[in-house]
C-alpha positions as CSV (number, residue, x, y, z in Angstrom):
1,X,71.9,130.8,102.1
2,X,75.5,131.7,101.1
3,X,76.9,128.9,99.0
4,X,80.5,127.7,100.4
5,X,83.6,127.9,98.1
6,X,83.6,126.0,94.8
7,X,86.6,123.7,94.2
8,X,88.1,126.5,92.2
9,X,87.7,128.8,95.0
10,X,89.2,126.4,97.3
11,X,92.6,125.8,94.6
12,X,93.0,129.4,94.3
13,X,93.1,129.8,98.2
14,X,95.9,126.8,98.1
15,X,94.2,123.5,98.7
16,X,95.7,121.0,96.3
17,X,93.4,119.5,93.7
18,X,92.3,117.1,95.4
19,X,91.2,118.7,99.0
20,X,89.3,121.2,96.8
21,X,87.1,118.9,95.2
22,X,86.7,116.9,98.2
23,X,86.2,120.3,100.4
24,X,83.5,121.5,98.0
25,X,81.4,118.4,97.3
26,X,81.2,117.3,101.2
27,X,80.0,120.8,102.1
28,X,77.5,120.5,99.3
29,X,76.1,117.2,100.6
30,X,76.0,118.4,103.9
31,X,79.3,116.5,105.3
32,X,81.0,117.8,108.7
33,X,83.9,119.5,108.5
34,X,86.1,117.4,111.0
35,X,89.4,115.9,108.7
36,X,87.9,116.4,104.9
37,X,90.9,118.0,104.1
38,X,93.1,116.0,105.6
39,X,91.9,113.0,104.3
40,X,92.5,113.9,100.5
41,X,96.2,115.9,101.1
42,X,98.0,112.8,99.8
43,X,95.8,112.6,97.0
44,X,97.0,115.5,95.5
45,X,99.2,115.9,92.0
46,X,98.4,113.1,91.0
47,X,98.3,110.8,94.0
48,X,101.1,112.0,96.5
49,X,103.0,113.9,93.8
50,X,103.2,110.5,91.1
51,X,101.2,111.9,88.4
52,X,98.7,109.0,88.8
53,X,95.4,109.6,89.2
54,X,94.0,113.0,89.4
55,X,93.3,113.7,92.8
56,X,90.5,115.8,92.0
57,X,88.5,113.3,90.4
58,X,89.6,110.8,93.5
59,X,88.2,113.6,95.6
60,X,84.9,113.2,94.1
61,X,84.9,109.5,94.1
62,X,85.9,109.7,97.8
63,X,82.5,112.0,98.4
64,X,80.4,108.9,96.1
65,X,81.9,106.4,98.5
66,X,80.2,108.5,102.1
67,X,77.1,109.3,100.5
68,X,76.3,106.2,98.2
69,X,78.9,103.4,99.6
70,X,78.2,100.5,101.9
71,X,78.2,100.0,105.6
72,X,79.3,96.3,105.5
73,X,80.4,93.5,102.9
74,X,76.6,92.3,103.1
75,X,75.5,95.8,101.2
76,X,75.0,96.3,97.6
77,X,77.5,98.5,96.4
78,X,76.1,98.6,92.6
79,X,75.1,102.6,93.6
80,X,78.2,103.9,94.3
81,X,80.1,102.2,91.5
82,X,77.3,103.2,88.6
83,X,78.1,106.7,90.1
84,X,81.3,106.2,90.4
85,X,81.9,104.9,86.6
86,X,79.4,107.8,85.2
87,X,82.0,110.2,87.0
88,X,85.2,108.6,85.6
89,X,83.5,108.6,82.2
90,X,82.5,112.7,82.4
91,X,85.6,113.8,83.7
92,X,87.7,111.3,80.9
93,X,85.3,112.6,77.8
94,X,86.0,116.3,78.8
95,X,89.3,116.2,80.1
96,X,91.1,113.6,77.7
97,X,92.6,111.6,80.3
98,X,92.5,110.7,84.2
99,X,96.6,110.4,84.8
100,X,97.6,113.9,86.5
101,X,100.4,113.8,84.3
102,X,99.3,113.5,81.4
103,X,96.8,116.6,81.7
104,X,99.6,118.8,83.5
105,X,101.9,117.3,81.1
106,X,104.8,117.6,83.6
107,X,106.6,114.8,84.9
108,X,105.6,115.4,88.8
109,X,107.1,113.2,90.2
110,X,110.5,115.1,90.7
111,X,111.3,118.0,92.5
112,X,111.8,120.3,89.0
113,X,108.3,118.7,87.5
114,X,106.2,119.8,90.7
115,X,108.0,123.2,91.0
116,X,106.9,124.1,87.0
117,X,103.5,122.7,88.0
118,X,103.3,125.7,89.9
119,X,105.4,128.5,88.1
120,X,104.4,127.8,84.6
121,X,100.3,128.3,85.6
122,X,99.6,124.8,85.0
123,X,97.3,124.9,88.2
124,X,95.5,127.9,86.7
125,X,95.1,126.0,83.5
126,X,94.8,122.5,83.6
127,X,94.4,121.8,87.3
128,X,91.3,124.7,87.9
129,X,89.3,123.2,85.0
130,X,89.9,119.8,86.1
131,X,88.7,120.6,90.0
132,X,85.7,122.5,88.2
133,X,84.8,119.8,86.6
134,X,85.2,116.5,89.3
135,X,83.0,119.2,91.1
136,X,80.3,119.1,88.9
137,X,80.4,115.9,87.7
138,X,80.1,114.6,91.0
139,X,77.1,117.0,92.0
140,X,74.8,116.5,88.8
141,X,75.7,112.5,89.5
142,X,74.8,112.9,93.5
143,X,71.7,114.1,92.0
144,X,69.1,114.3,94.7
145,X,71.5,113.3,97.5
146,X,73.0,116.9,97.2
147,X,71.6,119.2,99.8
148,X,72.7,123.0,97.6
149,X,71.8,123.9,94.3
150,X,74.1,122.6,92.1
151,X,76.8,125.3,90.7
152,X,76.9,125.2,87.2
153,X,81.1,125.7,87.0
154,X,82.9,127.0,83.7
155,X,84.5,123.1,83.8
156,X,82.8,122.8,80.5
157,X,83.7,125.7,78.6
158,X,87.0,124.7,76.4
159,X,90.3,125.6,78.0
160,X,92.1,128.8,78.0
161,X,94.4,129.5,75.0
162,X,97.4,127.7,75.6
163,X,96.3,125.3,77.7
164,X,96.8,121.4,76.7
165,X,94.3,120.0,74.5
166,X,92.4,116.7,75.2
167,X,93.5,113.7,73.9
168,X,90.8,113.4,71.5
169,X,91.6,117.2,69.3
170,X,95.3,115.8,68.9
């Protein structure tokens, strides 16, 4: 069985962060393939361009919501949020923050800020290490709900010289 691309794959092909993640994780927990990337295109830098909330780590919580959330408001939804907060936790720990712009450090929300996102290999820095990681934060917390092996990503391994450092080394 060939494995379908990783979220890293999927960013250097040109998804944003966010439809990478969400790309990857839904194929690897078996989720069709109508609208997935769709769904998660306004997520991207940083929640429509804002430098909010990474859209790579909304992608995964997206994914938590289809495979652990509930069908109506009479459903327990403790499942998806203990995921969901064991997620946030991971990706805060290893990446130093959550905010888009504060891991691209670029102020993306104007036109020069999201055109240096891409010329200065902030997207090959920051932003493939962050979809690495959503990715596999979100599979080893899917756990048993995940229908492929696990890929073990390089999201762990410290950044690239260069790159920013977490919040916790400064």
């Amino acid at each position: 069985m060939v494995n379908p691309p990783s979220a890293r794959e999927n960013l250097a092909q040109g998804f944003n962060c966010a439809e990478s993640v969400y790309l990857s994780i839904s194929n690897a927990v078996g989720l069709g393939e109508d609208a997935r990337t769709r769904m998660s295109t306004a997520l991207g830098e940083g929640v429509a361009g804002t430098g909010s909330t990474c859209g790579a780590l909304l992608a995964a919580l997206m994914v938590v919501g289809l495979v652990e959330g509930r069908d109506s408001p009479e459903d327990e939804d403790s499942r998806a949020q203990a995921t969901s907060r064991e997620i946030v936790k991971r990706f805060e720990q290893q990446m130093g923050s959550t905010l888009c712009r504060d891991l691209s450090q670029l102020e993306l929300s104007t036109p020069d800020g999201l055109r240096e996102l891409y010329a200065s290999g902030t997207r090959e820095r920051v932003c493939a290490r962050a979809v690495a990681l959503a990715e596999e934060v979100a599979l080893d917390a899917l756990g048993d709900a995940v229908s492929l092996p696990v890929r073990r990503s390089e999201a762990t391994k410290p950044p690239p010289a260069g790159a920013p450092e977490s919040r916790e080394a400064r």
